[in-house]
N, C-alpha and C positions, 0 to 999 in steps of 0.2 A: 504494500500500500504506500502511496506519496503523500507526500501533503505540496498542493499549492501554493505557488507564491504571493498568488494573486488575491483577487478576493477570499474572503475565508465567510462562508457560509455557517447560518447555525450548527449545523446537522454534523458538520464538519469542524466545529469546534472543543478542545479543548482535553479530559482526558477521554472523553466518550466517542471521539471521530474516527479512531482507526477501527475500533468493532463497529461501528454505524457503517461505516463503509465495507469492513467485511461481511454484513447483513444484505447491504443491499447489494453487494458483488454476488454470493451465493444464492438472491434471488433472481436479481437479472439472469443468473447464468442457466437456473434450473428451472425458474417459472413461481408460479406460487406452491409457497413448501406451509406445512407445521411448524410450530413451534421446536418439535423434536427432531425435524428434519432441516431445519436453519441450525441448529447445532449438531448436526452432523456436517454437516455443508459448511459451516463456519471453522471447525476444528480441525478438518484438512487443511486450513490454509496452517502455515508451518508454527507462523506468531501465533494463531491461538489454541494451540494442539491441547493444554491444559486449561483451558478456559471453559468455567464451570455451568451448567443447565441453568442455573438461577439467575447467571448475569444476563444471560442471552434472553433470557423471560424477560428480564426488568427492562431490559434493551428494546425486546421488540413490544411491550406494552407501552411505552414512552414513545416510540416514534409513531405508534398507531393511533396515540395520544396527539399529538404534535402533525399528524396529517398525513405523514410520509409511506406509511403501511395502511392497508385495509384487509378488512376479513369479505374474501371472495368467494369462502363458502364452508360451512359447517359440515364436517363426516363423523361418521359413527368409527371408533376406534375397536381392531377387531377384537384384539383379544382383553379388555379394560372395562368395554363397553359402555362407553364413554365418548360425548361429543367432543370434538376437535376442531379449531379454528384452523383453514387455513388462508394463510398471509400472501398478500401480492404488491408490491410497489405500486405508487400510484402516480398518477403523472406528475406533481409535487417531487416525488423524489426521482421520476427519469431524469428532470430539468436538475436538480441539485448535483446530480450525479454529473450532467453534462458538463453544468456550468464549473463546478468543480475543475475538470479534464479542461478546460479552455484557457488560454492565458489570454485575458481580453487585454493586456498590453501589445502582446503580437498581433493581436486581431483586428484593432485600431491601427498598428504601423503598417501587417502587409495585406489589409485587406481591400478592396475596389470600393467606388466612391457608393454605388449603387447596392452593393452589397450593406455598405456601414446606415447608408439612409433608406432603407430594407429596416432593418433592428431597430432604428431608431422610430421610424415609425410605428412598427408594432410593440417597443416598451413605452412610448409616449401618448400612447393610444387609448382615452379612456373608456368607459362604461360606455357601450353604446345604447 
């Protein structure tokens, strides 16, 4: 995981960023998972091999809190029997994720005039 130079997003800040962004890497990458299968999916990656079920809970109830996660559909767990949320990225966090990967300093220097007044229109663009 990186961190940017650039803007620094909430989602993205501070000691909670690099598991927020291992969340929403293992969802991007698999689709919408459980809670017990984002930390499966999160504990492959190498940094959080020892990182424990409870943080990963508190992690993805706070960003489902916070807007970035939704529950895309409730299943029955087979062997518990027991309902199961499962989690999907929401466009909220494709955008945080993107924005994140972008250095809007290079994007401003090497981008075309029509391209910059493209973006600029649509972040200046209010409520229709």
């Amino acid at each position: 995981m990186r961190e940017n130079s650039g803007v620094r997003l909430s989602a993205f800040k501070g000691t909670k960023a690099k598991l927020n962004r291992a969340i929403f890497q293992a969802l991007s990458q698999c689709g919408p998972l459980t809670i017990y299968d984002v930390c499966k999916s999160v504990r492959a990656f190498r940094e959080f091999r020892h990182t424990r079920y409870s943080v990963i809970n508190r992690r993805v109830h706070a960003l489902e809190k916070e807007g970035f996660l939704e529950v895309s559909e409730v299943k029955e767990a087979e062997k518990v029997h027991q309902e199961m949320s499962v989690y999907r990225l929401t466009p909220r966090a494709h955008l945080a994720t993107l924005l994140d990967r972008i250095d809007l300093d290079l994007f401003l220097r090497t981008s075309e005039e029509s391209k910059i007044a493209e973006v600029l229109r649509v972040l200046s663009h209010e409520k229709d």
